[in-house]
C-alpha positions in Angstrom: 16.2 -50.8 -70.9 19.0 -50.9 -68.8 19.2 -46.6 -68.8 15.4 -46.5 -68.0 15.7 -48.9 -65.0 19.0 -47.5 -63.3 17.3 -43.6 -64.1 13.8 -44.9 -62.5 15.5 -47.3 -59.7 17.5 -44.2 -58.6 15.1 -42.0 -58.4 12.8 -43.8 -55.8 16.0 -44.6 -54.1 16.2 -41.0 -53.4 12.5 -40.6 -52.2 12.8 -43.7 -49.8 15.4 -41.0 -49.0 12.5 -38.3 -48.1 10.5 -41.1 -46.5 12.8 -42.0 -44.3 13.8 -38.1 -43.2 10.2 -37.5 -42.8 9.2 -40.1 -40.7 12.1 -39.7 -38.4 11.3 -36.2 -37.8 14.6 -34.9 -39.8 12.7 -33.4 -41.9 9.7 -31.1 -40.8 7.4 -29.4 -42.6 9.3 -26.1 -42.3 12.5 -27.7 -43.3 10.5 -29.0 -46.9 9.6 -25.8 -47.4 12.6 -24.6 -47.4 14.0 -26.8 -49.1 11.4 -26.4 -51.6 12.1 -23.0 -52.0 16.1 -23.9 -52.8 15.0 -26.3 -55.4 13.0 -23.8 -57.4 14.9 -20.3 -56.7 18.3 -21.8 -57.0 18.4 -25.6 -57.7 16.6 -25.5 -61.0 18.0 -22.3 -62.8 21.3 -23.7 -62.5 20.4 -27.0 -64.1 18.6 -25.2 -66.5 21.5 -23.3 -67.7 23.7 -26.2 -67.1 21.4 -27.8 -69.6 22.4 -25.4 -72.3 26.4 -26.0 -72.2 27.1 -28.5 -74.8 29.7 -28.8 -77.2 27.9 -29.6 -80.5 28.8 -30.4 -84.2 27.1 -27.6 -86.7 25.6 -30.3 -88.8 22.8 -30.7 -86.7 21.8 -27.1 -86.8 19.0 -27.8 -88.8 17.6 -30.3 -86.5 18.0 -27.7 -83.5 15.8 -25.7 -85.4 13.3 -28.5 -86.3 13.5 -30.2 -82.8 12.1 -25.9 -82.0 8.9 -26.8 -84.4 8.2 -30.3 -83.1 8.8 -29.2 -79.1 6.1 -26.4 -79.9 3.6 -28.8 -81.6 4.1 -31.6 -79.1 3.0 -29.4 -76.5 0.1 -28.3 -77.7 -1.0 -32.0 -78.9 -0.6 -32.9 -75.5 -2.3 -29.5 -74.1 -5.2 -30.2 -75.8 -5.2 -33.9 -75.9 -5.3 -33.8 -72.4 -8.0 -31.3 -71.5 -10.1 -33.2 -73.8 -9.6 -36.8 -71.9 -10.1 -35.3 -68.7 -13.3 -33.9 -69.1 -14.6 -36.7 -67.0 -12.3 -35.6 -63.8 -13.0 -32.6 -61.9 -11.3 -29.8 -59.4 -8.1 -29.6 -58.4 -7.7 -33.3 -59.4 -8.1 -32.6 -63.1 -5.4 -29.4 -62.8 -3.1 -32.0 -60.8 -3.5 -34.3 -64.1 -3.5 -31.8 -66.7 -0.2 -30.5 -65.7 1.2 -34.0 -65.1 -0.2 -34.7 -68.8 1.9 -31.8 -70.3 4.9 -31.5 -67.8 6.9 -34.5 -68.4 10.4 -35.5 -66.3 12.5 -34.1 -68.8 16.1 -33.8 -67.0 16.2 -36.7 -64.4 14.4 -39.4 -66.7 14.7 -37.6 -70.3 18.1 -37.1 -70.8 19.8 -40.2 -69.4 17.7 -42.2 -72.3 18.5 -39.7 -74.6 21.9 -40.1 -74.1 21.7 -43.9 -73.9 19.9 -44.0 -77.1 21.5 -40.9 -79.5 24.5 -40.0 -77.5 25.3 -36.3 -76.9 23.1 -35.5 -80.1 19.8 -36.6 -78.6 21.0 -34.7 -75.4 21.2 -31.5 -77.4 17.4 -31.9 -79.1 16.2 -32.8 -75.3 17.8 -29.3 -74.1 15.5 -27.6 -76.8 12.7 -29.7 -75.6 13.7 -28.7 -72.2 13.8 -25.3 -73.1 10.5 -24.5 -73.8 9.7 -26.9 -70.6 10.7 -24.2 -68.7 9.6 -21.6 -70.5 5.7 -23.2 -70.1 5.8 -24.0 -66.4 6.6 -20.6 -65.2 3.5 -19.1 -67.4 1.0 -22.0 -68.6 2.2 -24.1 -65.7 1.5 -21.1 -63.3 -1.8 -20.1 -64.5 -2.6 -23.7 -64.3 -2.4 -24.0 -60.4 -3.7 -20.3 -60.0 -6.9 -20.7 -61.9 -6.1 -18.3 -64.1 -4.8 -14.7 -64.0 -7.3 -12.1 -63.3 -7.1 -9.1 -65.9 -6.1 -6.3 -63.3 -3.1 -8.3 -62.2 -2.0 -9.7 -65.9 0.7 -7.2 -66.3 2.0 -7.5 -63.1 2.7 -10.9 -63.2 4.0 -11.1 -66.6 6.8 -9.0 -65.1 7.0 -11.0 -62.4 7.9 -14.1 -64.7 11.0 -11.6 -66.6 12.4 -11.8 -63.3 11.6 -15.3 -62.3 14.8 -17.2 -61.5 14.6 -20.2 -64.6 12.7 -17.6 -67.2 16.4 -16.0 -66.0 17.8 -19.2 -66.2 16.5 -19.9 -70.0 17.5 -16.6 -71.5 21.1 -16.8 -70.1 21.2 -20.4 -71.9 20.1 -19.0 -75.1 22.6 -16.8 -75.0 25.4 -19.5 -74.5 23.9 -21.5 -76.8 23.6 -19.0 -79.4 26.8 -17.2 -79.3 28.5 -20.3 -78.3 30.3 -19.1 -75.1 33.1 -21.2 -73.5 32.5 -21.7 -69.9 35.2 -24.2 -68.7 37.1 -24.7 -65.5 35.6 -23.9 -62.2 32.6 -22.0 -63.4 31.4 -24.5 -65.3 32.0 -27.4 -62.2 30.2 -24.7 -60.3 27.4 -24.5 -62.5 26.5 -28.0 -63.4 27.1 -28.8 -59.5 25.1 -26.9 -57.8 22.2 -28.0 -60.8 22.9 -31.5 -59.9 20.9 -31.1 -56.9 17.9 -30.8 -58.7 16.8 -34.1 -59.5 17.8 -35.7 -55.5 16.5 -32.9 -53.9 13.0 -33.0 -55.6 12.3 -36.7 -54.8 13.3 -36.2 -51.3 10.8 -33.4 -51.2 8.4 -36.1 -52.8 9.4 -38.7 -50.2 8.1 -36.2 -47.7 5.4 -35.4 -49.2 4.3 -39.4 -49.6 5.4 -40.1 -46.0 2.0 -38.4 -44.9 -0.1 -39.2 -47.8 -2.7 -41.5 -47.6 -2.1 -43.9 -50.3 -4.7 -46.6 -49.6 -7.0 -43.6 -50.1 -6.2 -43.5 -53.4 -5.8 -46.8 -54.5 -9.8 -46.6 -54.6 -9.6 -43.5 -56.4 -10.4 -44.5 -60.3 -8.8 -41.0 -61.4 -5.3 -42.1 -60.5 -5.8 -45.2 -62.6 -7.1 -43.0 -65.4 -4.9 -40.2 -65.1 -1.7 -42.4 -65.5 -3.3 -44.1 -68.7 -3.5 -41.2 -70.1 -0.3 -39.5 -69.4 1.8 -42.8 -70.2 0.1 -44.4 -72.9 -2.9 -42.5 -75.1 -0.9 -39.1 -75.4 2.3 -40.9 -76.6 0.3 -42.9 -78.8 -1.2 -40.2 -80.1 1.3 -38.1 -80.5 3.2 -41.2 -82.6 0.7 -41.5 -85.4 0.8 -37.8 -85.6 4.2 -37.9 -86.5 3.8 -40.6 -89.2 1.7 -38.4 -91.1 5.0 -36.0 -91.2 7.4 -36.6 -94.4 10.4 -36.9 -92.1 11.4 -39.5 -89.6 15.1 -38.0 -87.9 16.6 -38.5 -84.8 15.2 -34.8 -83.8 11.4 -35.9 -84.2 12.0 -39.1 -82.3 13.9 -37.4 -79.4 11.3 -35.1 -79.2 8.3 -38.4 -78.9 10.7 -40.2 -76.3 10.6 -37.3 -74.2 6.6 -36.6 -74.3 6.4 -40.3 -73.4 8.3 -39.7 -69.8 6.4 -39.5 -66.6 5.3 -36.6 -64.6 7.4 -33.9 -63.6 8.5 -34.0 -60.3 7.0 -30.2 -60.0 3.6 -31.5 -60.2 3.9 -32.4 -56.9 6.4 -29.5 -56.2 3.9 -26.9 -57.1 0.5 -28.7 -55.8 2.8 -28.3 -52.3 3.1 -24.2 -53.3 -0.4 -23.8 -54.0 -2.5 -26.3 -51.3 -3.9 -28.5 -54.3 -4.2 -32.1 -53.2 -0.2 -32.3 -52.8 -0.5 -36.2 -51.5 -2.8 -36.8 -54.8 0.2 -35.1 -57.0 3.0 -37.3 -54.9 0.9 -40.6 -55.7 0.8 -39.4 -59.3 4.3 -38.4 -59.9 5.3 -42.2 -58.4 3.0 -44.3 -60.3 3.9 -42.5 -63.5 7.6 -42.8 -62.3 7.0 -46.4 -62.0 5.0 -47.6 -64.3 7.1 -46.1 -67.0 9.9 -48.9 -66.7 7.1 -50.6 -69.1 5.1 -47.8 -71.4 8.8 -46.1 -72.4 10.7 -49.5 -73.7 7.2 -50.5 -75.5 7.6 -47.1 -76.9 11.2 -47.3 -77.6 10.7 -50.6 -79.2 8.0 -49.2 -81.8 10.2 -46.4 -82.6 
């Protein structure tokens, strides 16, 4: 409990951060931009590979590869979980919650609970969980907030994503990971400093994003109250008793149901900000979610 509330606590410390910059005019909307642009081109590849350099003890191989299987499956439970509870919601709304649905806070909320809970070992089974985080937001995540990618322009964009800095990011982890390559000394400070950014720098870019939102305009809205029942406590639940129809019950399967159980990614409202698609609604979900976890994810740890 203590793990969730100092990883939630800090994080809206560091959009009050954002607030604050925004409403005294240190930040402009240029300026966010910008710094959005940092966050996903150069931020977030180097926490991503960051993510993947761990020193680990060959026993729990086997659960790597499982922790693979269940990461796969959980994603598609809560792909099409999600699309069917959200039939009632419509427009860019129900893309805002679908994405929210499947892309969960896995580094700034995940891990720190992970690590509280299994120690370095759950760390490792949320990197693999990570992994294929990443690997869905540049391609299902993308299409998402696109509509779609039209036929004529399918191949292009697939070789746009090869060359898209976290797909990078993923496959030089992989290959750490794999071949287990030592990176030590200042390369490895380097690394994991420069990926530290990630989680401050996208709640100050939420901050300014909710400084100019109109939150009493959604408090009437009855999709945010939906959305976030959804997201924090029917997929989780759902999601649970499919896993006590599985044989197993290991540390791997339960890191894996923690982390679908974490609120929205903070590039929900990251991307709905790239794309025009009712950013202020994303910012509003990303906080609530944020929030209101400090009471779905103990309930959840406790029935674990």
């Amino acid at each position: 409990m203590q793990s969730i509330t100092e990883s939630v606590f800090s994080l809206f410390i560091m959009i009050s951060v954002g607030v604050y910059g925004s409403r005294k005019k240190i930040i402009n909307p240029e300026l966010n931009k910008g710094l959005t642009d940092i966050l996903i081109k150069i931020a977030l590849p180097f926490m991503i590979v960051s993510s993947f350099i761990f020193t680990y003890d060959y026993t729990v191989k086997d659960n790597i590869v499982k922790t693979s299987y269940y990461s796969i499956a959980a994603y598609i439970i809560m792909a099409v979980v999600s699309r069917i509870l959200l039939f009632p919601v419509k427009n860019d709304k129900k893309t805002i919650l679908h994405f929210a649905n499947v892309f969960v806070n896995t580094g700034y909320v995940g891990f720190p609970i992970l690590n509280s809970i299994y120690g370095s070992e759950g760390v490792i089974y949320g990197s693999i969980f990570n992994m294929f985080f990443v690997i869905l937001l540049w391609t299902y995540g993308i299409m998402l907030y696109r509509g779609g990618l039209e036929k004529g322009y399918l191949k292009k964009e697939l070789i746009a994503l090869l060359f898209n800095p976290s797909i990078i990011a993923v496959i030089i982890g992989v290959v750490i990971m794999v071949f287990d390559i030592r990176i030590n000394g200042a390369i490895l400070a380097g690394i994991k400093g420069i990926g530290s950014i990630t989680g401050p720098l996208s709640m100050i870019i939420i901050g300014v994003i909710l400084s100019n939102a109109k939150v009493k305009k959604y408090m009437r809205d009855w999709t945010v109250y939906y959305g976030i029942t959804v997201k924090l406590i029917a997929i989780p639940i759902i999601i649970y008793m499919v896993s006590l129809q599985l044989p197993e019950s290991s540390r791997a399967l339960k890191s894996v149901i923690i982390m679908t159980a974490m609120p929205a990614s903070a590039m929900t409202s990251i991307l709905a900000e790239s794309f025009g698609k009712e950013k202020d609604y994303a910012a509003i979900i990303v906080s609530a979610t944020t929030l209101l976890s400090l009471i779905t994810v103990p309930a959840l740890l406790k029935i674990l």
